[in-house]
Each structure stands twice: as structure tokens, then as C-alpha cells.
Rosetta silent file (secondary structure, phi, psi, omega in degrees, C-alpha in Angstrom):
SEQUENCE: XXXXXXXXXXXXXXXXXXXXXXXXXXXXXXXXXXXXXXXXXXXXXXXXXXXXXXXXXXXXXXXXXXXXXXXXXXXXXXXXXXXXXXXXXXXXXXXXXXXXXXXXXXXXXXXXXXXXXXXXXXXXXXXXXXX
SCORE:     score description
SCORE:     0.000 S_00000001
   1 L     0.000  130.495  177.275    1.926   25.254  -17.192 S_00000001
   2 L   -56.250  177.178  153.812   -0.274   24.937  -13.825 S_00000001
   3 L  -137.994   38.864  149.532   -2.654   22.925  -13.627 S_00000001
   4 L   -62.904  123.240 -178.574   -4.683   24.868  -11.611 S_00000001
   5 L   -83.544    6.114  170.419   -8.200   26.129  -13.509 S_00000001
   6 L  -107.441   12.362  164.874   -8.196   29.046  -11.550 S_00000001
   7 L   -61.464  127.502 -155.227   -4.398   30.002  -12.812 S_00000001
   8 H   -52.643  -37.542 -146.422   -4.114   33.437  -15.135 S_00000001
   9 H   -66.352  -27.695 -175.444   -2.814   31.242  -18.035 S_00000001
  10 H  -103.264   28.205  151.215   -6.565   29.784  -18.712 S_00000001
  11 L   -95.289  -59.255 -170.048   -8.064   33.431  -18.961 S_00000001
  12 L   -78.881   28.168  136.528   -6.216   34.172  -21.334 S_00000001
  13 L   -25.851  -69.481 -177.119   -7.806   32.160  -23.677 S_00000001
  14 L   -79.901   -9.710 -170.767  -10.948   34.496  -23.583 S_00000001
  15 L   -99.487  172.660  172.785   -9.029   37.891  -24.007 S_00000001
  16 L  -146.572 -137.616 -167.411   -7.906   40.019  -26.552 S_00000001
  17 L   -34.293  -73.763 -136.345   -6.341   43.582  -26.012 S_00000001
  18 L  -109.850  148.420  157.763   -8.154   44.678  -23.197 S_00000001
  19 L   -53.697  135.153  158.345   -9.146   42.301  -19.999 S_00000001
  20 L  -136.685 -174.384 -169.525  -13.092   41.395  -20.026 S_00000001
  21 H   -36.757  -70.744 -165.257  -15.544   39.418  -17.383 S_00000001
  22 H   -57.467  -25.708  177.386  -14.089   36.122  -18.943 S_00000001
  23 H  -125.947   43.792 -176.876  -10.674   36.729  -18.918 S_00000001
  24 L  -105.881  153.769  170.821   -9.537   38.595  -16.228 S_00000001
  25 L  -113.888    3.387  172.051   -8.126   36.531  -13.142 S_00000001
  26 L   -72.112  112.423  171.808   -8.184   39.660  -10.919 S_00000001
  27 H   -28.738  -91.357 -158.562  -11.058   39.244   -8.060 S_00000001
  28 H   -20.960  -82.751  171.215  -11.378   43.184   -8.226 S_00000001
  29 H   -13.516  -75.697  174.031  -11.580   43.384  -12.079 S_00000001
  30 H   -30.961  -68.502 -173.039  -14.000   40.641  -12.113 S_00000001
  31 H   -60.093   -4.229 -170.209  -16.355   42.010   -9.783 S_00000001
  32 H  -104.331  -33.567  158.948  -16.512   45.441  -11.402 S_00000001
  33 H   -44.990  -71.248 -155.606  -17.150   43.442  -14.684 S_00000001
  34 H   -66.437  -33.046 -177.367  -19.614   41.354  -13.378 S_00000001
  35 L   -75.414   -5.014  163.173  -21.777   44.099  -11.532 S_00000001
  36 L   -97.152   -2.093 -168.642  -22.410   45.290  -15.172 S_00000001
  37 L  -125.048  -58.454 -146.280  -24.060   42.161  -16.648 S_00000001
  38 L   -32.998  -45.863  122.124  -25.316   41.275  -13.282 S_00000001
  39 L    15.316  -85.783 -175.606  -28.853   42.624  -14.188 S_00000001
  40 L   -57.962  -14.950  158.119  -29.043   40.818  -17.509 S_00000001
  41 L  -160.379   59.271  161.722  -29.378   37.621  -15.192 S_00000001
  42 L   -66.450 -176.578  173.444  -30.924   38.274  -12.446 S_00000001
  43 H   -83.974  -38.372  179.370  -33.655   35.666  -11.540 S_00000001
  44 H   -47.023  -73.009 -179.891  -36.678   38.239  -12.386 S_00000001
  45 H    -8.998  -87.885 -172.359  -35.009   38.655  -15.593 S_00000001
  46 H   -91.717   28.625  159.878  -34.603   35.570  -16.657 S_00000001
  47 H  -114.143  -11.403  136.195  -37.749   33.880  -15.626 S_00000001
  48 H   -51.391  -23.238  178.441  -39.449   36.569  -18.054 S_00000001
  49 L   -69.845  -20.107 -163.156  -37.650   35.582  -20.023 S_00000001
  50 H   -85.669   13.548 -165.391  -38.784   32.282  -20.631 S_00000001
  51 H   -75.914  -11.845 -169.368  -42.132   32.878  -22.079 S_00000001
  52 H   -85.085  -69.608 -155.290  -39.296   33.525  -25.350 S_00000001
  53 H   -53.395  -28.883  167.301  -37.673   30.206  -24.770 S_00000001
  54 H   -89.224  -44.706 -177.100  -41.012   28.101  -25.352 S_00000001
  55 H   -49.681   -6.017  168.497  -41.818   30.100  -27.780 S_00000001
  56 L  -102.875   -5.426 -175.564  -38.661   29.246  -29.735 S_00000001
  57 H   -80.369  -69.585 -167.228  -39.534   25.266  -28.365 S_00000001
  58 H   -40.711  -32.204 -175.804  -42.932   25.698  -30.125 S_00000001
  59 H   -83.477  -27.078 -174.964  -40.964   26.822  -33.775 S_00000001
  60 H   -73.490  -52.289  178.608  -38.596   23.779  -33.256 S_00000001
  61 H   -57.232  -72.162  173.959  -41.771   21.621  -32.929 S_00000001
  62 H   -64.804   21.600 -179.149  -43.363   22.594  -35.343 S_00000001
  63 H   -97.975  -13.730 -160.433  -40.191   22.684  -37.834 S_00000001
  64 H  -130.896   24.962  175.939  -39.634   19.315  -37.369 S_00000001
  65 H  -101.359  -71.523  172.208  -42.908   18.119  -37.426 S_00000001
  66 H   -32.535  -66.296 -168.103  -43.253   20.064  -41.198 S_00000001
  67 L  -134.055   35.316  155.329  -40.302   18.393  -42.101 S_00000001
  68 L  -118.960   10.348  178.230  -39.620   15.168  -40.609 S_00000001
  69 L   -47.778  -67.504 -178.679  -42.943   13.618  -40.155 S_00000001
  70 L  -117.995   34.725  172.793  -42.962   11.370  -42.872 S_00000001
  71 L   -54.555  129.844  173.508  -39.308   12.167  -43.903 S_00000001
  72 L   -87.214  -17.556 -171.169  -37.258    8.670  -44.838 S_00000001
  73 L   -78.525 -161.927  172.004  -34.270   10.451  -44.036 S_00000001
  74 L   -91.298  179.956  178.225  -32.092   11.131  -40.574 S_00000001
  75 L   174.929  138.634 -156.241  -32.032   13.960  -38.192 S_00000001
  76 L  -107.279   81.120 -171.623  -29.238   15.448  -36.345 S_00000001
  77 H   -64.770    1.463  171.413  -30.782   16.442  -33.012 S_00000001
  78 H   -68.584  -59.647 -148.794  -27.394   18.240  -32.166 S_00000001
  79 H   -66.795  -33.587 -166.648  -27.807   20.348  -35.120 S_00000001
  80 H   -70.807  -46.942 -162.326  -31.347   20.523  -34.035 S_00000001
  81 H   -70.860  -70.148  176.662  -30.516   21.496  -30.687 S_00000001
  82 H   -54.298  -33.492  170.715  -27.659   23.986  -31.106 S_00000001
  83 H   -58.230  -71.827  148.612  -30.013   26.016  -33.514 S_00000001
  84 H   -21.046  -69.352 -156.341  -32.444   26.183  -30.406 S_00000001
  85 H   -64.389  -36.500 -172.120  -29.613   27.088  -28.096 S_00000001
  86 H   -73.421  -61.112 -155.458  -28.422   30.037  -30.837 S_00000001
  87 H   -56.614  -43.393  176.709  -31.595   30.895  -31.302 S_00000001
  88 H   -93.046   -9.118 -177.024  -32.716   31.779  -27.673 S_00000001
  89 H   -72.889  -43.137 -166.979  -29.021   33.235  -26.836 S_00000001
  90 H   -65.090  -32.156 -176.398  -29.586   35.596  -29.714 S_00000001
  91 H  -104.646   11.084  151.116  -32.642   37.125  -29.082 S_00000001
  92 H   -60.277  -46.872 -127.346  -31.765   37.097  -25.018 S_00000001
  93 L  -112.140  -14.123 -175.573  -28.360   38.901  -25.922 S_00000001
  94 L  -133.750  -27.459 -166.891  -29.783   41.040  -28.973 S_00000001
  95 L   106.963  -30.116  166.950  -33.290   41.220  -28.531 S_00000001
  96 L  -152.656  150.195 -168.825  -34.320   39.176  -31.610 S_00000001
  97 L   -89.257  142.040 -178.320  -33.500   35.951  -32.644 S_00000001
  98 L   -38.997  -33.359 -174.078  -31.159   34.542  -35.614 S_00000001
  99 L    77.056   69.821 -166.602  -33.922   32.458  -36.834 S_00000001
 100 L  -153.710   24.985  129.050  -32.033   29.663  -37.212 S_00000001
 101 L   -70.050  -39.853  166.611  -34.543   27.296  -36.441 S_00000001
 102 L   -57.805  -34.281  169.534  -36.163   28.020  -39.706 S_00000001
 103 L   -52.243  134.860 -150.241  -33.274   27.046  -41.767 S_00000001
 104 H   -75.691  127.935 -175.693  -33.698   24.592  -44.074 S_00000001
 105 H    79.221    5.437 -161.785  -32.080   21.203  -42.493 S_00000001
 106 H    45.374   18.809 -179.505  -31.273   23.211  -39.635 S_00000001
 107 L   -94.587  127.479 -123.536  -28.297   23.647  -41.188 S_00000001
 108 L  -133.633  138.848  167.480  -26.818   27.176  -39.640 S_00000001
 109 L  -103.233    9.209 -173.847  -23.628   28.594  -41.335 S_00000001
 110 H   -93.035  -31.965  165.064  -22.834   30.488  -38.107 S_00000001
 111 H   -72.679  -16.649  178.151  -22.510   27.261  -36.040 S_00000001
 112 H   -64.961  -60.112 -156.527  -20.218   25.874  -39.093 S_00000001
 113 H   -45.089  -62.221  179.307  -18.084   28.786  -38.233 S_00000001
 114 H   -24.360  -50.066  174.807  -18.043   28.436  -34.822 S_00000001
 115 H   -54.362  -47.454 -166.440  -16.955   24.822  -35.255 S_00000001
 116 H   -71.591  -32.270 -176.078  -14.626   25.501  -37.466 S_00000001
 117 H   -83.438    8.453  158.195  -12.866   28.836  -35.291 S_00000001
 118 H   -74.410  -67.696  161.324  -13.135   26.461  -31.677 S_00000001
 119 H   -45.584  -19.691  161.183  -10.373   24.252  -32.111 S_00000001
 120 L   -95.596    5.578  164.678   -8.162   27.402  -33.604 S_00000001
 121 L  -131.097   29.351  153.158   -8.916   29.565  -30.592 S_00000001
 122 L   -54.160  -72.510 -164.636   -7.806   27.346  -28.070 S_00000001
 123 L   -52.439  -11.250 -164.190   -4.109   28.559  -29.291 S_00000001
 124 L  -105.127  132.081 -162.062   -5.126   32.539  -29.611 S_00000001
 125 L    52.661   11.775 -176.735   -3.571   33.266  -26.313 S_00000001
 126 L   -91.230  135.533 -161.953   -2.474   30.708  -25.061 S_00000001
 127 L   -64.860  163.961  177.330    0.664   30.897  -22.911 S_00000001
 128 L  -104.651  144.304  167.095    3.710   29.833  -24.270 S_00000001
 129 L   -72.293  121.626  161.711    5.767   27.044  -23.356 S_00000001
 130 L   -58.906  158.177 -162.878    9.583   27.307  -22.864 S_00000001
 131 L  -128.833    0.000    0.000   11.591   24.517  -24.567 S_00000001
């Protein structure tokens, strides 16, 4: 296996049937991908955008104001965080957000999944070694 990161074997990682933006290692491909998204983060774009991003800062404050202020317990600022990060990907990428700041504990079952389906999709495509 190279160990070049720009070697085909660590695209295909990101694919499934068909080639997409992430896993193609063909220049051409790519750019013909990429000039379709290209838009969707432009600089205009996404500095309109951010009037969303405090506004998902502002629900995080106040969530964790409500319910750790005089909490005796812990707090997981990853969990805290990642919730945030989900939160503004979803409603750049959808248009509305997951809510999942709002969740009680922050706890998110869509980031369990994730966790649990990262470390098992390393291996989904991944070339094989001869023995």
C-alpha cells in the first residue's frame, strides 16, 4: 500500500458505486465535481451564512446556562460541541437544523451512530492487501 495521501487507494474510502467529489483521484473528475458545490462555498455564501452560526451559538448558551448553572454534575463539552457542529452543518446542507442542541444532555443518537459506523468504514473500501 503507498504511502502517498494523494494515491487512488485512500479515495476509495469515500466511494461507493459511482465516483463522487471525495473519492475520485482523477484531476478532471474532480474538477467537474467540484464546479457543482463550488457555489455552496463561495465566500459571499458563507459569510451570510454566519448570522445562522451565532444564532445556533446563542441556543448552545443558553442550553447550558438552563441546564448547567447550578448543575452538581459534569459536562461533556465534546458532546456539547459536536451537537453545535451537527447542528450548523445541517441547516447549511439542508436548510434547517437537526436541533440537536436542544436535546436533553446533548445527548444526539445520530452522533452515537456516527461513532459507532467510523471505525467500520475505514474497511468499506479499502484496498486489499495481497498475502
Amino acid at each position: 500500500m503507498s504511502t502517498d495521501p494523494q494515491a487512488p487507494e485512500f479515495y476509495h474510502v469515500f466511494s461507493n458505486e459511482h465516483d463522487n467529489l471525495f473519492s475520485t483521484s482523477d484531476p478532471d473528475a474532480h474538477s467537474q465535481y467540484r464546479r457543482v458545490v463550488s457555489n455552496a462555498f463561495s465566500r459571499k455564501v458563507t459569510l451570510n451564512f454566519e448570522k445562522h452560526i451565532w444564532e445556533r451559538v446563542i441556543i448552545m448558551s443558553r442550553q447550558l446556562r438552563a441546564q448547567y448553572t447550578r448543575a452538581q454534575s459534569h459536562l461533556d463539552l465534546t458532546k456539547v460541541f459536536r451537537c453545535l457542529a451537527l447542528d450548523v452543518v445541517t441547516e447549511y446542507t439542508y436548510g434547517e437544523s437537526f436541533e440537536s442542541l436542544l436535546k436533553p444532555g446533548f445527548d444526539e443518537p445520530l452522533l452515537d451512530a456516527f461513532d459507532k459506523f467510523g471505525p467500520a468504514s475505514f474497511f468499506v473500501g479499502a484496498p486489499r492487501t495481497s498475502k
